[in-house]
C-alpha positions as CSV (number, residue, x, y, z in Angstrom):
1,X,-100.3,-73.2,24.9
2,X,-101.6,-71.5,21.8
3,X,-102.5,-67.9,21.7
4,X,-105.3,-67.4,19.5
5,X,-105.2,-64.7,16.7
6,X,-102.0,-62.9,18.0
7,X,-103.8,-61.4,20.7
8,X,-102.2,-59.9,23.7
9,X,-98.6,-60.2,21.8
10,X,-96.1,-58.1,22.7
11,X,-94.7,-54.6,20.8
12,X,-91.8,-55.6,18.4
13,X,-88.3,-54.8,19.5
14,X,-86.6,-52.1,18.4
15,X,-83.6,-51.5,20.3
16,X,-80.8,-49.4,18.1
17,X,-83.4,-47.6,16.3
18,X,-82.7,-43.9,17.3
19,X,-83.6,-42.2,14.8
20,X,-83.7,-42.6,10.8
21,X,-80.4,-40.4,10.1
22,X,-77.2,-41.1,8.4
23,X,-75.3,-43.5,11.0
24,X,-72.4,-42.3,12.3
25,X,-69.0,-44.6,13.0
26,X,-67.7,-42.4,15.6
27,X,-71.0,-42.7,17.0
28,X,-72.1,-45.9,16.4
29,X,-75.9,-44.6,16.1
30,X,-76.9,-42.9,13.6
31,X,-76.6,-38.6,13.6
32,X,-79.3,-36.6,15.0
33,X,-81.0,-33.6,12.6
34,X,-78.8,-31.1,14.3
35,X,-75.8,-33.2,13.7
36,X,-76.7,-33.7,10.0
37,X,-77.2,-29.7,9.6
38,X,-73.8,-28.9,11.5
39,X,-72.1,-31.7,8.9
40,X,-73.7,-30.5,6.2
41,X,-72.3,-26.5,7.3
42,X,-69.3,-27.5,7.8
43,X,-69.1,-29.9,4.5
44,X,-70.2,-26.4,2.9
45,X,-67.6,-23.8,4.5
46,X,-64.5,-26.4,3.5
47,X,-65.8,-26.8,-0.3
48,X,-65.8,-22.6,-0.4
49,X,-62.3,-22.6,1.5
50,X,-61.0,-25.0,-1.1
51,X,-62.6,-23.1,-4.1
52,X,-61.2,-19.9,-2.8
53,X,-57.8,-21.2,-2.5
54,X,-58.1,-22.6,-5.9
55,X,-59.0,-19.3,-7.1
56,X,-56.4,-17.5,-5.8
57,X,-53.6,-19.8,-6.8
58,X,-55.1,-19.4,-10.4
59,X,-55.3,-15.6,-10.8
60,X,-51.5,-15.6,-9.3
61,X,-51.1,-17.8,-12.2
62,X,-52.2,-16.0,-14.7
63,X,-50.7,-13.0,-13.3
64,X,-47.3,-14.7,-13.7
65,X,-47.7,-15.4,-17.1
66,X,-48.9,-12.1,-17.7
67,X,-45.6,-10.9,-16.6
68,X,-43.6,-13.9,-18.2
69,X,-45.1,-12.6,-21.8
70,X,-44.8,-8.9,-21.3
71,X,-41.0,-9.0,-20.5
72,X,-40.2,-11.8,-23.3
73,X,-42.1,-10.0,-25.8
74,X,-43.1,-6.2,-25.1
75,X,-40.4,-5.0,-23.2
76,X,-37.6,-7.1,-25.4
77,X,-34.2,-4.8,-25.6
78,X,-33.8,-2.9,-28.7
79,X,-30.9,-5.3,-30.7
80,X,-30.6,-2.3,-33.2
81,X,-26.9,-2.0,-33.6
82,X,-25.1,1.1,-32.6
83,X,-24.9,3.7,-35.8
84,X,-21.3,4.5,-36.5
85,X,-19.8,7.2,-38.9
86,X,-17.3,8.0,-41.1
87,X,-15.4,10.8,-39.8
88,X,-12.5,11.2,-41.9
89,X,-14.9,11.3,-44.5
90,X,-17.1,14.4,-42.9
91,X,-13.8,16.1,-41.8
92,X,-13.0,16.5,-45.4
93,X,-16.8,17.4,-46.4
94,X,-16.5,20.3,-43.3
95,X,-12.8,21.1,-44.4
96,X,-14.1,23.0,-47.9
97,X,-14.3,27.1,-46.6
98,X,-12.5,26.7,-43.8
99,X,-8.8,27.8,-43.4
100,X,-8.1,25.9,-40.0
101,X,-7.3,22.3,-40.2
102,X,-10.1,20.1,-38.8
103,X,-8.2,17.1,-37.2
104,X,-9.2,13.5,-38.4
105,X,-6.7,11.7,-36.3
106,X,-5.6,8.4,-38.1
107,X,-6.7,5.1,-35.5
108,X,-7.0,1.7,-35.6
109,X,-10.4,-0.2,-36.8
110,X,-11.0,-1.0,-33.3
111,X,-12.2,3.3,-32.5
112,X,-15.7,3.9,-33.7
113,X,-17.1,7.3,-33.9
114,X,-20.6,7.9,-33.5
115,X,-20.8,11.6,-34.6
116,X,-19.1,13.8,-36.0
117,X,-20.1,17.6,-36.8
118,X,-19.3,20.9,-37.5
119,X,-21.1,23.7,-35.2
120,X,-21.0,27.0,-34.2
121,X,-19.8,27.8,-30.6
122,X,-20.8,29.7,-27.8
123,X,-18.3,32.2,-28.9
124,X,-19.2,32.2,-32.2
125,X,-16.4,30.1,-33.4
126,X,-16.5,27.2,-35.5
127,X,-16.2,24.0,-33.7
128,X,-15.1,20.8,-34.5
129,X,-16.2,17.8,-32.7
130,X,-15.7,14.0,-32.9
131,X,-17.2,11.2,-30.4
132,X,-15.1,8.1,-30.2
133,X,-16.2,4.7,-28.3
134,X,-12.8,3.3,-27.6
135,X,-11.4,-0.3,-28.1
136,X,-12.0,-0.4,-24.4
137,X,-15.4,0.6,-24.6
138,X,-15.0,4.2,-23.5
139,X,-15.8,7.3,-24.7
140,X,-13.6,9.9,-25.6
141,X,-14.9,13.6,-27.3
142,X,-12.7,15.1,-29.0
143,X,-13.2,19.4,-29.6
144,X,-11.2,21.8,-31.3
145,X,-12.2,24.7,-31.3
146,X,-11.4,27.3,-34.4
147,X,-10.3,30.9,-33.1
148,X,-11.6,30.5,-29.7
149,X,-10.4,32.3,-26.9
150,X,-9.1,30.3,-23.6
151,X,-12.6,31.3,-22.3
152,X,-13.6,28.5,-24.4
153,X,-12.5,25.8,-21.8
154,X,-14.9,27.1,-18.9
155,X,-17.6,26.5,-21.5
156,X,-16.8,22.6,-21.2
157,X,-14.5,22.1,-18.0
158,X,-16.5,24.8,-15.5
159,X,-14.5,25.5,-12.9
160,X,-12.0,22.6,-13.2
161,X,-8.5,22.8,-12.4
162,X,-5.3,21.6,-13.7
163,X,-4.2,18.3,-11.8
164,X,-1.4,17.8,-14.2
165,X,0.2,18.2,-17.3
166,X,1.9,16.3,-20.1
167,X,3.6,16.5,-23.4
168,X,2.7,13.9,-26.5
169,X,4.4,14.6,-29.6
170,X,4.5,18.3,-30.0
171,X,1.8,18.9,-28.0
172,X,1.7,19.8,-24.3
173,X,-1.4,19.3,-22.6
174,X,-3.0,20.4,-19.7
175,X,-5.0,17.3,-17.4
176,X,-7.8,17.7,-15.6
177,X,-8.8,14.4,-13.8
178,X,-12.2,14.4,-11.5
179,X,-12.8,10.5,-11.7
180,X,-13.4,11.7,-8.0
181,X,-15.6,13.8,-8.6
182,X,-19.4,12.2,-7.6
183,X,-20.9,13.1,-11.4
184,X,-18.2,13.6,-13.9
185,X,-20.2,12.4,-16.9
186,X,-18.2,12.6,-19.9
187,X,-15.6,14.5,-18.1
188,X,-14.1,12.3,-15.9
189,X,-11.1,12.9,-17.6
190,X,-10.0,15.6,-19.9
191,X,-6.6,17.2,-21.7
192,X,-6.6,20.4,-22.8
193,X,-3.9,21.9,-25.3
194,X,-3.7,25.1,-27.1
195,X,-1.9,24.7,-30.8
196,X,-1.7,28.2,-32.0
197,X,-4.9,30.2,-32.2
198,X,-6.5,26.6,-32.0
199,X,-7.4,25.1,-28.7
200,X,-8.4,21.6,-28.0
201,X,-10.1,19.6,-25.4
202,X,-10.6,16.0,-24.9
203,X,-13.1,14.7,-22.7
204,X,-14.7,11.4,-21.8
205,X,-14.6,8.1,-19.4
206,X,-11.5,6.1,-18.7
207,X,-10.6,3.1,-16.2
208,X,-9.6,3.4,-12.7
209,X,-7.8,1.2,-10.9
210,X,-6.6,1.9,-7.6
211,X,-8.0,4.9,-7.7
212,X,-5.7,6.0,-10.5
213,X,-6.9,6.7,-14.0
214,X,-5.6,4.5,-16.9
215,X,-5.0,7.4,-19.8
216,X,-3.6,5.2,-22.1
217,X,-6.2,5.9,-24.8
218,X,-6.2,9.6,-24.2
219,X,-2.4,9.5,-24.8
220,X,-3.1,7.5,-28.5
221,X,-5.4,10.0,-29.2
222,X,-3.2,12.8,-28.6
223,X,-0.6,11.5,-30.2
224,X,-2.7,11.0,-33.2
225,X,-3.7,14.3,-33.1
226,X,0.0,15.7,-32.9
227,X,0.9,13.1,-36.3
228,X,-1.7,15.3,-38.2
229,X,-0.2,18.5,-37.0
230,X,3.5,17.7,-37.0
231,X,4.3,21.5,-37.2
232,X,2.8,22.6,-34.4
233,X,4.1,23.7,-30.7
234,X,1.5,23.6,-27.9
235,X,1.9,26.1,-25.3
């Protein structure tokens, strides 16, 4: 039986026709508006996450090589070498007017001195002073002082005491070890020796092992100093 002109037909199907959205595999239809603006949110507050991360790892980057560049080239040690003198050769510059004899003691190339000057002291008195950097890398100051009373040691030592005492060449000298001590400076260990009206002191850093100081330097220096004044008795 014909129907004439479509009349009466029935509506089209459209089963599976929600809505017009995106579909959705976990949903299998497709997403509602409210589901397509919560996606779209979300989509939005992981791209700023991400960005913000990314930014962060870059500015801790840069920061990095900001650091990297300033320590390899700003803040690069000073490779000047250390400025050495020629003592023997200022001693007998200093010598001319003066009556005393201003020690030069003869060592091997492997002391360095690093100053070397003729002053006036606290008393007045003429002073000689040498700084050595040892062959162990220590230093050792050597002063003599010209005319100087035994007053003279306080000015250096303070209120240091004997601990000892020895005798090198013709010389007897007086020690005063504080490597104990929590600040000895340049006096951790010293001699002192008095070779007629002229006193001396030496002064500086020295080993310790065991708790015991190795002198061994101190004693080449005095005994360098006793060569240049082989006349002499220390008190």
């Amino acid at each position: 039986m014909s129907i004439p002109n479509g009349e009466n037909l029935p509506p089209r199907a459209t089963a599976g026709r929600v809505g017009t959205g995106r579909v959705v595999a976990e949903l299998g239809r497709p997403e509602t508006p409210e589901e397509t603006a919560a996606r779209k949110a979300e989509n939005t507050r992981l791209h700023r996450a991400n960005q913000t991360t990314r930014n962060l790892i870059l500015a801790l980057l840069a920061s990095l090589a900001i650091v990297l560049f300033t320590v390899l080239l700003v803040v690069r040690p000073d490779q000047t070498p250390p400025t050495y003198v020629d003592y023997r050769s200022i001693a007998a510059a200093a010598q001319s007017g003066i009556s005393t004899k201003l020690v030069a003691p003869k060592l091997s190339s492997a002391w360095k001195s690093n100053t070397a000057q003729l002053r006036n002291g606290d008393q007045k008195s003429p002073i000689w002073s040498i700084g050595f950097i040892t062959p162990k890398q220590q230093f050792i100051g050597l002063e003599e002082g010209l005319a100087t009373t035994d007053a003279w040691y306080a000015t250096l030592l303070g209120k240091a005491q004997p601990t000892g005492a020895m005798t090198i060449g013709d010389i007897r000298w007086a020690i005063y070890n504080q490597t104990d001590a929590s600040a000895p400076g340049n006096f951790a260990y010293s001699l002192a020796a008095n070779v007629g009206t002229t006193r001396f002191i030496l002064h500086g850093t020295t080993p310790v092992t065991n708790g015991k100081a190795d002198d061994s330097e101190f004693k080449t220096l005095a005994q360098a100093i006793s060569n240049e004044l082989p006349l002499s008795k220390g008190n």
